[in-house]
C-alpha positions as CSV (number, residue, x, y, z in Angstrom):
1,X,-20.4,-4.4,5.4
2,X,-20.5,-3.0,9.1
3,X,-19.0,-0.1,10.3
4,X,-18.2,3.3,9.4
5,X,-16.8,4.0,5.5
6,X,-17.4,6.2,2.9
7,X,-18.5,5.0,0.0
8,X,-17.0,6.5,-3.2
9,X,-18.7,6.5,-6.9
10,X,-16.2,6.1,-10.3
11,X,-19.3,8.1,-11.9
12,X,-18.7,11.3,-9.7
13,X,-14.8,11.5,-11.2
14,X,-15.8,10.9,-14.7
15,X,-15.9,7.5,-15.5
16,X,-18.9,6.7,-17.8
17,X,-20.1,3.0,-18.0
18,X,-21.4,2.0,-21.4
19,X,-19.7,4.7,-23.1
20,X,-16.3,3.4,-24.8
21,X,-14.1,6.0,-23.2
22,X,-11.6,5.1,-21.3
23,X,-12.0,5.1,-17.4
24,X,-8.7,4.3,-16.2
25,X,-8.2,8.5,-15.7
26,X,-11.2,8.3,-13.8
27,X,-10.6,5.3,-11.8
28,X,-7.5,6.6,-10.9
29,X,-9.0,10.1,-9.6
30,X,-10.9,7.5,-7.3
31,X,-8.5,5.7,-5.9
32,X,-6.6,8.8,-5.0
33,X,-9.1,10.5,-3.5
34,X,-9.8,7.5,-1.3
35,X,-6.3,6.9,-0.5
36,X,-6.1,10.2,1.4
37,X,-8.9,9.2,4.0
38,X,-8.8,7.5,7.3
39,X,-11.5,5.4,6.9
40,X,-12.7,2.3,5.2
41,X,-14.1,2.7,1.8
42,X,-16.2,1.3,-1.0
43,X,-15.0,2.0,-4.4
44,X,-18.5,1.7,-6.3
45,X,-19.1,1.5,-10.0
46,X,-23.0,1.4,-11.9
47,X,-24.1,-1.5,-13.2
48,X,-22.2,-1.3,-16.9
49,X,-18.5,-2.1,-18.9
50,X,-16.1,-0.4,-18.2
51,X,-13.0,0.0,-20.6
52,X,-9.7,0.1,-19.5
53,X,-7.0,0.7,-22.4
54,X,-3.6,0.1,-22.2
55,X,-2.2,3.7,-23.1
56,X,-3.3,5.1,-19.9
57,X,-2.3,2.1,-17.7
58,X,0.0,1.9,-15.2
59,X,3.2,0.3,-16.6
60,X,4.9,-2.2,-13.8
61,X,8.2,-4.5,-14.2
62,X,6.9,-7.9,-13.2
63,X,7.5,-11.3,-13.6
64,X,5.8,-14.3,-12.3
65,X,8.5,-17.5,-11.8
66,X,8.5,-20.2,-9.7
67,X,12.3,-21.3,-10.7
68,X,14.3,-18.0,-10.8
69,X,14.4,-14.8,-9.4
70,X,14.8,-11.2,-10.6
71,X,19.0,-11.2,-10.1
72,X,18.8,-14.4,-12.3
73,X,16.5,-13.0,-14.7
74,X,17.1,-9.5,-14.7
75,X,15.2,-8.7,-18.2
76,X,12.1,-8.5,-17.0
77,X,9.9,-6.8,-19.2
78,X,7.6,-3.8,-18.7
79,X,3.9,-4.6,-18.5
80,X,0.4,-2.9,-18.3
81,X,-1.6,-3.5,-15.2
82,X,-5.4,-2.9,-16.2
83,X,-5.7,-0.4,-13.0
């Protein structure tokens, strides 16, 4: 990649490859700190697994239809997204 961008590490907010904790808390520290900048950035993670558990995930209403839509299927369920 050219140009200017920061480059951001999951490690520096917590997030600990390897490990079996969870780094969704982390990930989302992240991703809020590099929402609040005006420049292009690289969300980088070390070599490793990362786990992402459900408990801490964002929770989203979603559905994904090619034959109806939300007023004719209005009980959509709630789901985890992994981020």
């Amino acid at each position: 990649m050219t140009g200017n961008y920061r480059v951001i590490h999951v490690d520096d907010f917590g997030a600990c490859p390897n490990s079996g904790e969870d780094a969704i808390p982390s990930i989302h520290s992240a991703l809020e700190a590099a929402s609040g900048l005006d420049e292009l950035v690289i969300l980088k993670f070390s070599r490793g697994q990362y786990d992402l558990y459900p408990d801490k995930a964002i929770k989203q209403r979603y559905y994904i239809s090619n034959t109806v839509s939300e007023t004719e299927a209005p009980d959509v369920r709630l789901n985890n997204i992994a981020i």
